[in-house]
C-alpha positions as CSV (number, residue, x, y, z in Angstrom):
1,X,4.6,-14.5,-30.3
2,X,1.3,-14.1,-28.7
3,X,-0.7,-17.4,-27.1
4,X,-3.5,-17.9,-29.2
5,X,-6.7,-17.0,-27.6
6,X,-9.8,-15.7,-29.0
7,X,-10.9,-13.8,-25.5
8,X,-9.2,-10.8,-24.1
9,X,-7.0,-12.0,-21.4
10,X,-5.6,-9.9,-17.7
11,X,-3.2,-11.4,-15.6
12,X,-3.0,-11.7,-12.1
13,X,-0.2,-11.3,-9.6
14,X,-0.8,-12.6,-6.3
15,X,1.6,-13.8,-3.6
16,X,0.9,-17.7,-2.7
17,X,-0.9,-17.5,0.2
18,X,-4.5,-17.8,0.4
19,X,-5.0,-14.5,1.5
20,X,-3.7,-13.3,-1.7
21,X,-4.8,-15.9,-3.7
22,X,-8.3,-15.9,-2.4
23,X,-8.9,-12.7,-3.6
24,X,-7.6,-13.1,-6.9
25,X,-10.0,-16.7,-7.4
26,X,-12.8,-14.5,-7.0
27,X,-11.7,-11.7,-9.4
28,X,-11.0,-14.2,-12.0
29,X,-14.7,-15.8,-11.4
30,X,-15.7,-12.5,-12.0
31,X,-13.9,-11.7,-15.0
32,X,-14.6,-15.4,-16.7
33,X,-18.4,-14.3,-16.5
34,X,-16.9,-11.5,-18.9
35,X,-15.5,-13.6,-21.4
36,X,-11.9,-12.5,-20.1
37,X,-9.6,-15.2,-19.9
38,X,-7.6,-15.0,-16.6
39,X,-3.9,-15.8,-16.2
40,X,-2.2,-16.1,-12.7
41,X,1.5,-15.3,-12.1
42,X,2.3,-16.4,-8.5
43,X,5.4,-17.7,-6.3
44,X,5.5,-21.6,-5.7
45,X,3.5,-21.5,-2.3
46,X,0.3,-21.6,-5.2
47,X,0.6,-25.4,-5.0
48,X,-1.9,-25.5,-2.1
49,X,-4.1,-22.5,-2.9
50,X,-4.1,-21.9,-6.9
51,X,-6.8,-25.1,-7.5
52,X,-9.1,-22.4,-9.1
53,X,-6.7,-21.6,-11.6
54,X,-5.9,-24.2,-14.7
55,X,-2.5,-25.6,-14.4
56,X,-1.9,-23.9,-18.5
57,X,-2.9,-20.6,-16.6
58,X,-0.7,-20.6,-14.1
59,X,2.8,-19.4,-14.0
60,X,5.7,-19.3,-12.0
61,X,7.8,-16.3,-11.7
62,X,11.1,-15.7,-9.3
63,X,10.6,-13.4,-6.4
64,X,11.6,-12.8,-2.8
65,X,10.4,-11.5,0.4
66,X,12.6,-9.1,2.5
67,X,13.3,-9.7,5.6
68,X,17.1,-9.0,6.4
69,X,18.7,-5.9,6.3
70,X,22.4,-7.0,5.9
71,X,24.1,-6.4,2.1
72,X,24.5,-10.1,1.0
73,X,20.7,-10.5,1.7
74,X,19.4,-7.6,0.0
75,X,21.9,-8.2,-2.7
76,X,19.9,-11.9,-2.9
77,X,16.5,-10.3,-2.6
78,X,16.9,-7.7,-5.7
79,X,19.1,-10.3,-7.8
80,X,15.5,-12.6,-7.6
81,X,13.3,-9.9,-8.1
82,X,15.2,-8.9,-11.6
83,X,14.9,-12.5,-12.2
84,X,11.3,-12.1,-12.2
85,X,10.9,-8.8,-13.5
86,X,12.5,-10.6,-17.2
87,X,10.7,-13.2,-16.7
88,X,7.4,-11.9,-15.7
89,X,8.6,-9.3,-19.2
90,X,8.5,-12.0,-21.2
91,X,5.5,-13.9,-20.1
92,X,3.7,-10.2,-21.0
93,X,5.3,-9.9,-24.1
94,X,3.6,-14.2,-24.6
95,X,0.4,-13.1,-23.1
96,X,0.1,-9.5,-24.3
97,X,-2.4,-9.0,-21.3
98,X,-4.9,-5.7,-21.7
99,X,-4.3,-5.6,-17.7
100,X,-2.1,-6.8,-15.0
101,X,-3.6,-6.9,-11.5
102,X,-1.5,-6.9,-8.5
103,X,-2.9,-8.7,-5.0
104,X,-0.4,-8.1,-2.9
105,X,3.1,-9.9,-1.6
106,X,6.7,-9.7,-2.9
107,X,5.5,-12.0,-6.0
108,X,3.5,-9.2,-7.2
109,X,6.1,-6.9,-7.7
110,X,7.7,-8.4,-10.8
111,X,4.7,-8.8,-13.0
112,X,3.1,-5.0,-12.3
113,X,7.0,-3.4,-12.7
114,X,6.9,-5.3,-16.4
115,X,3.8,-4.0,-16.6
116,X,4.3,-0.7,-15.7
117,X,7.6,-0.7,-17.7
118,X,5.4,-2.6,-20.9
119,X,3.2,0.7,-20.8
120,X,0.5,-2.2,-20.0
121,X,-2.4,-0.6,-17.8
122,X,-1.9,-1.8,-14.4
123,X,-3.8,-2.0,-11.3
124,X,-3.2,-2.8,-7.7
125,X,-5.9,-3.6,-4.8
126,X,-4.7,-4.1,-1.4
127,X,-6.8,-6.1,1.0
128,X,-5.8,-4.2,4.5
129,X,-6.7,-1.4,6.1
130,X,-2.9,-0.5,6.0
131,X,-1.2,-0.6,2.6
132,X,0.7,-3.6,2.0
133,X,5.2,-3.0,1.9
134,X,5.0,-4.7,-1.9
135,X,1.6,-2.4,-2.6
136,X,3.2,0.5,-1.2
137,X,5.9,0.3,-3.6
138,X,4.0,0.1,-6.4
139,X,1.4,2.4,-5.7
140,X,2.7,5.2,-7.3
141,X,3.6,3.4,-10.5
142,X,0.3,1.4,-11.7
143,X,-3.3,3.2,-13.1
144,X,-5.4,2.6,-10.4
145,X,-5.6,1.4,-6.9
146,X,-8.3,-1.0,-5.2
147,X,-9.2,-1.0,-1.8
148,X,-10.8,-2.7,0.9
149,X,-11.6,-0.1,3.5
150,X,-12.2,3.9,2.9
151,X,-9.2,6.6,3.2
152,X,-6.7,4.4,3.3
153,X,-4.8,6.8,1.5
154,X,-6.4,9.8,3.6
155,X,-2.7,11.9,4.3
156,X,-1.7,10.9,0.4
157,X,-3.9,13.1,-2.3
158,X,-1.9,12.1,-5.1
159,X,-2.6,8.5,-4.2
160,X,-5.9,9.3,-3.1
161,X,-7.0,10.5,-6.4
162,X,-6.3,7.2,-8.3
163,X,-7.9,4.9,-5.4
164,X,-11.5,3.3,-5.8
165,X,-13.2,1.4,-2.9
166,X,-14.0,-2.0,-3.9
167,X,-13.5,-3.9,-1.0
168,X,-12.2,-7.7,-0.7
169,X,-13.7,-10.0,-3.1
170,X,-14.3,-12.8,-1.1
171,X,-14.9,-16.2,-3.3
172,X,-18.0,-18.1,-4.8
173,X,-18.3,-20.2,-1.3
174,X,-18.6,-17.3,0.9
175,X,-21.1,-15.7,-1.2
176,X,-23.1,-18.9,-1.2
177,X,-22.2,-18.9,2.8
178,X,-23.6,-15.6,3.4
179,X,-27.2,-16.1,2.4
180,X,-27.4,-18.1,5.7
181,X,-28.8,-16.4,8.9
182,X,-27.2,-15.9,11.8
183,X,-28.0,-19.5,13.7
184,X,-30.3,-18.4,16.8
185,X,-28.0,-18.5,19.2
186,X,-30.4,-20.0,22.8
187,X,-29.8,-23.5,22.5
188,X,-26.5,-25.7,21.5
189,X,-24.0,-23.2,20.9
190,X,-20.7,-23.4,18.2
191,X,-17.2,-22.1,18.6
192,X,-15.4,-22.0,15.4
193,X,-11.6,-21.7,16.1
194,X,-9.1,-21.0,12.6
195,X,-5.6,-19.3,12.4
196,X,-5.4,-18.3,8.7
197,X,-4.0,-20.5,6.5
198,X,-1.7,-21.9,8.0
199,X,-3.2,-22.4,11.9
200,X,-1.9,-20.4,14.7
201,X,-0.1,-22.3,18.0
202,X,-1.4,-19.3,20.4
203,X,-5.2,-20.8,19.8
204,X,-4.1,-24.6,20.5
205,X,-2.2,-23.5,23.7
206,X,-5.2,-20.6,25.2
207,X,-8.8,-21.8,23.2
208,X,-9.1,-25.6,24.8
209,X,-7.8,-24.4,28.2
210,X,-10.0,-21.6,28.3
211,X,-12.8,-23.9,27.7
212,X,-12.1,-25.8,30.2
213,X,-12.5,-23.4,32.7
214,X,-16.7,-22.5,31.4
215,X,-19.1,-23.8,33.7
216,X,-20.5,-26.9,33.3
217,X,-24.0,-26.1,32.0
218,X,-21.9,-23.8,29.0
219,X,-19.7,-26.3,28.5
220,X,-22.8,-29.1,27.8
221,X,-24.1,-27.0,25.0
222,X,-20.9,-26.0,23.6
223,X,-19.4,-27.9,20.2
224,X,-15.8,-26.5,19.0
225,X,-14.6,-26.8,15.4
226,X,-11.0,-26.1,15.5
227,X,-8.5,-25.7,12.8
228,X,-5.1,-26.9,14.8
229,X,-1.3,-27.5,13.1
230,X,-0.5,-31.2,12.8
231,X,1.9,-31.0,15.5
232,X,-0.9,-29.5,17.6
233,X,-3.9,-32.2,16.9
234,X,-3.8,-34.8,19.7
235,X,-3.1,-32.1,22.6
236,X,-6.1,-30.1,21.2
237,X,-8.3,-33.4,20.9
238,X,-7.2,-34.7,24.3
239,X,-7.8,-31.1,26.1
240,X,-11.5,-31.4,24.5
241,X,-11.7,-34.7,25.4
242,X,-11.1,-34.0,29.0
243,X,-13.7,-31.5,29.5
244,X,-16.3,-33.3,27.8
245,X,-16.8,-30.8,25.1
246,X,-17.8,-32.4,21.5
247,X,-14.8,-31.1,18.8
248,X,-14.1,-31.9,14.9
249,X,-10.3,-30.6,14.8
250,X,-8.3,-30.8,11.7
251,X,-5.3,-28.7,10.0
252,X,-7.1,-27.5,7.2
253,X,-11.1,-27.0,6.8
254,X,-11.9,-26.9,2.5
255,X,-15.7,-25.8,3.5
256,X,-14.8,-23.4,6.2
257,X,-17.2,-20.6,4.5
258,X,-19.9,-23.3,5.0
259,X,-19.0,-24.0,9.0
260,X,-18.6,-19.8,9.5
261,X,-22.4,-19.5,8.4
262,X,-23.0,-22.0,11.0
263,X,-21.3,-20.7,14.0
264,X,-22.5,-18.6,16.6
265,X,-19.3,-17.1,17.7
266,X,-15.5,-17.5,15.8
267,X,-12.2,-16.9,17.2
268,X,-9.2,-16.3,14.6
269,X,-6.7,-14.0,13.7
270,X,-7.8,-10.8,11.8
271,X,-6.2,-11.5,8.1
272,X,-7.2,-9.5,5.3
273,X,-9.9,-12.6,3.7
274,X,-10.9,-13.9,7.2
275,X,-11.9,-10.3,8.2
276,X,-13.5,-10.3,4.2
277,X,-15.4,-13.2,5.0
278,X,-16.6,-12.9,8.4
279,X,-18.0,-9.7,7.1
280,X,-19.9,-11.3,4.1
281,X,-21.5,-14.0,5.5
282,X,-21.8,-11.7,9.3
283,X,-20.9,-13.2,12.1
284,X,-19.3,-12.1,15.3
285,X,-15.7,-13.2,16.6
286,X,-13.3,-12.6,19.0
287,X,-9.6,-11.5,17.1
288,X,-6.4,-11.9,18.0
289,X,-4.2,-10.2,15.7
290,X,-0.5,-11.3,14.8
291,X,1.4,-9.3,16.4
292,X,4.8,-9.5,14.9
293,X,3.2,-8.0,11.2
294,X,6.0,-5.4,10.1
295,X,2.7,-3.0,9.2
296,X,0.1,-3.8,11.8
297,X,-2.5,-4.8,9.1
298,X,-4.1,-7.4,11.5
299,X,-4.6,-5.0,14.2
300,X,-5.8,-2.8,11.9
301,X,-8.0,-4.9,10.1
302,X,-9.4,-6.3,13.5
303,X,-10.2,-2.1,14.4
304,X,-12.4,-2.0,11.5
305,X,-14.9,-4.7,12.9
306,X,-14.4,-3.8,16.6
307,X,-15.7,0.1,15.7
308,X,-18.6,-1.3,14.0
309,X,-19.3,-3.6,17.2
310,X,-19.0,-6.5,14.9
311,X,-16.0,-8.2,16.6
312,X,-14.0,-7.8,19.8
313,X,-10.3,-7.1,19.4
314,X,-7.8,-8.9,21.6
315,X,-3.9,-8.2,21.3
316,X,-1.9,-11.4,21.7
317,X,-0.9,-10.5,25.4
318,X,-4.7,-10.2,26.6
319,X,-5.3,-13.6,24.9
320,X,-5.3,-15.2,28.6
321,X,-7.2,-18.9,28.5
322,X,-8.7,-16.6,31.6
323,X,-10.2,-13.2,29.8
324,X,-11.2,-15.5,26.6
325,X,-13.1,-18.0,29.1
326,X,-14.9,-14.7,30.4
327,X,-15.9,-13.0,27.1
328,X,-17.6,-16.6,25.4
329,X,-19.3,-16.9,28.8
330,X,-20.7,-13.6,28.3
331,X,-21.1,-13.7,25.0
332,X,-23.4,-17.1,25.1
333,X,-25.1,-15.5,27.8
334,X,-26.5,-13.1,25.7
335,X,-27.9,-13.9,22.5
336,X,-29.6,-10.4,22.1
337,X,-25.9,-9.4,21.6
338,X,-24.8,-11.9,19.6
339,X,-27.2,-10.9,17.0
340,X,-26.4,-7.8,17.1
341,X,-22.9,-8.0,16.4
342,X,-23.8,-10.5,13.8
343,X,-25.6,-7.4,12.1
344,X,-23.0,-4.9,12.6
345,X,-20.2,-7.1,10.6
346,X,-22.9,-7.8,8.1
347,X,-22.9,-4.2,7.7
348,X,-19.6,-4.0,6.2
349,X,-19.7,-6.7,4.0
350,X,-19.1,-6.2,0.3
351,X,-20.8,-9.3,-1.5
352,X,-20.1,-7.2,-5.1
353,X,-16.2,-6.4,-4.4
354,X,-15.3,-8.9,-7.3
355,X,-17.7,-7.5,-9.3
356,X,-16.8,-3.7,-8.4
357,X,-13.3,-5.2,-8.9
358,X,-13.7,-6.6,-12.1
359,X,-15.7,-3.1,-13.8
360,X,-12.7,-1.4,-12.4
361,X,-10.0,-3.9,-14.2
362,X,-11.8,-3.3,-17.6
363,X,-12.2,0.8,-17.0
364,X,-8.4,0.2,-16.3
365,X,-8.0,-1.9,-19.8
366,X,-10.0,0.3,-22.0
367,X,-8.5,3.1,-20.9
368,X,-11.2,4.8,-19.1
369,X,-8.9,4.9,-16.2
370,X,-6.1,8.1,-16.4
371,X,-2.9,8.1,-14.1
C-alpha cells in the first residue's frame, strides 16, 4: 500500500555520517524547492546528523560495513546486508519512490540493490575523487552516476558514459557562508583547527605544540578555534593557555560554515564535505589526510586543492608540530599568498552541485536518463 502523499517522492540512501549525510541535506533542500518530497533511508549513526530530515521521513534499514576478511565475518556482513535489502524492498514497495539516490557507505547498498532489483530508476553520486568500495559496487547497476571531480571514471568508458559532473552539494549554511570574503589577512590572524566529524587526536597532539613554537609577535595576533575530542579538551585548552594564545575549543562546532568564512587559514583533514566546503566558501588550509582510508580518498581529495594551489597537502608523517609551525609562520607572513590561495579553492567550488544534482535526479525519474 502506498503512503499517501500528494507530491512525487525520491529517497535517499546515505551512510550516517555527516559526510554522507551532508550531502544528501542539501539535495533534499534542493528537491523540496521542487515540490518532491524527500525520504532518507540511513544506518543508526543518523541520530546525530539526520536533524534536517523529519523523524516520519526517516528510516532505518540493516546494513554493515566490511572490514574482516575471515568467513564468520563475511558471513555476518552479507546476512545484514539481505536484511536490508527486504527491508529497504519493502519500504520501496510503501514509498513507491520515482528515484532512489545513493550517497555513499555500506547503508547505501541495500536501498539502490532494491532499487535496481524494483526496476526503480536509480542514481549514485560519489563525493571523492576516488570511487567509494559501496559506490563501486553499485556503479554498474544504477542509471546514472554523480560526481564530484572530473574523469573519475577516465580508464572505465562504460562507466564513463553514464557519469555527470555535479560536484558536492554542500548545505544551505555553506552557501550562505560563501558570500563572505576572504577576511584581509594583515592584522589579527585566525587558525581554524576541525577533524571531520568526529575530531581527529593527531591535531590535539601536533596543532597547540606547534603553536607554541611561533614567535612571539605571531603568536600575539593569533586566535585558534579548535574542534578537539572530549577526552582531548583540557590538554588542548591548557597547551593554549600556556602560550598565551586566545582559543574557543569544543567537540563539535553547529556553525562551523560560519567560523570557515571567517578564518584566514584552516587545518583539517581532507574529507569529501570539508574539501566541498572549503571550496565553496574559498579559503586556504593546510590538509592532513587520514592515512589508514582503504581507497586513499583523502589523499586524493586533498591533490585536487593542492594542484589548484588552493591548499597545501601534508601526509600524516610530515605533520611534525615543527614543519606545521613553519608553513603558518610563512603563511601569516604573506597575506599576498593567502589571498591567492583563497582564490584558487574558490575556483573549484560548485555553489549549484545540489541544484545540478537535483535536475539530474528528475532526468533520472522521468526517464530522460538511459542505462
Amino acid at each position: 500500500m502506498r503512503e499517501p502523499s500528494s507530491r512525487p517522492a525520491v529517497l535517499v540512501a546515505a551512510g550516517g555520517t555527516g559526510g554522507h549525510l551532508f550531502p544528501a541535506e542539501a539535495l533534499a533542500d534542493a528537491l523540496a524547492k521542487r515540490g518532491v518530497a524527500v525520504h532518507l533511508a540511513t544506518d543508526r549513526r543518523a541520530a546525530r546528523y539526520g536533524g534536517a530530515f523529519p523523524d516520519k521521513a526517516v528510516h532505518v534499514v540493516a546494513s554493515a560495513t566490511l572490514r574482516a576478511h575471515n568467513p564468520l565475518a563475511l558471513a555476518k556482513t552479507a546476512s545484514l546486508l539481505g536484511i536490508g535489502v527486504a527491508q529497504a524492498w519493502v519500504l520501496i514497495g510503501r514509498l513507491r519512490p520515482t528515484a532512489v539516490i545513493g550517497f555513499g557507505g555500506y547503508p547505501t547498498i541495500p536501498p539502490v540493490l532494491a532499487a535496481v532489483w524494483r526496476s526503480v530508476p536509480s542514481l549514485i553520486h560519489d563525493a571523492n575523487a576516488v570511487i567509494g568500495r559501496a559506490n563501486r559496487l553499485l556503479a554498474p547497476r544504477v542509471t546514472a552516476i554523480a560526481t564530484t571531480f572530473p574523469d573519475v571514471f577516465r580508464t572505465e568508458p562504460a562507466l564513463a558514459a553514464k557519469a555527470t559532473l555535479t560536484g558536492n552539494p554542500v548545505r544551505p549554511a555553506v552557501v550562505a557562508a560563501a558570500a563572505t570574503p576572504y577576511p584581509a589577512a594583515t592584522g589579527p590572524f585566525r587558525l581554524l583547527v576541525f577533524g571531520g566529524s568526529q575530531g581527529a587526536r593527531i591535531l590535539a597532539d601536533v596543532v597547540p605544540a606547534a603553536v607554541g613554537l611561533l614567535d612571539a609577535a605571531l603568536r600575539a595576533r593569533l586566535t585558534v578555534v579548535q574542534q578537539a575530542r572530549e577526552e582531548d579538551l583540557s590538554r588542548v585548552r591548557e597547551a593554549y593557555a600556556r602560550v598565551a594564545v586566545t582559543a574557543d575549543i569544543a567537540p563539535f562546532f553547529a556553525d562551523l560554515p560560519a567560523r570557515i568564512a571567517s578564518s584566514h587559514l584552516i587545518v583539517s583533514r581532507s574529507g569529501a564535505s570539508t574539501v566541498a566546503e572549503l571550496a565553496a566558501i574559498g579559503r586556504p588550509a593546510i590538509l592532513v589526510p587520514l592515512p589508514h582510508a582503504l581507497d586513499q580518498d583523502q589523499f586524493a581529495n586533498a591533490g585536487v586543492l593542492e594542484q589548484a594551489s588552493g591548499a597545501i597537502r601534508l601526509v600524516q608523517d610530515a605533520f611534525t608540530l615543527q614543519r606545521l609551525a613553519a608553513e603558518v609562520t610563512a603563511l601569516a607572513g604573506a597575506p599576498e599568498r593567502l589571498a591567492a590561495m583563497a582564490a584558487a579553492a574558490r575556483s573549484l567550488g560548485r555553489l549549484d552541485a545540489a541544484d545540478r544534482l537535483a535536475d539530474l535526479v528528475l532526468k533520472v525519474a522521468a526517464g530522460a536518463v538511459n542505462q
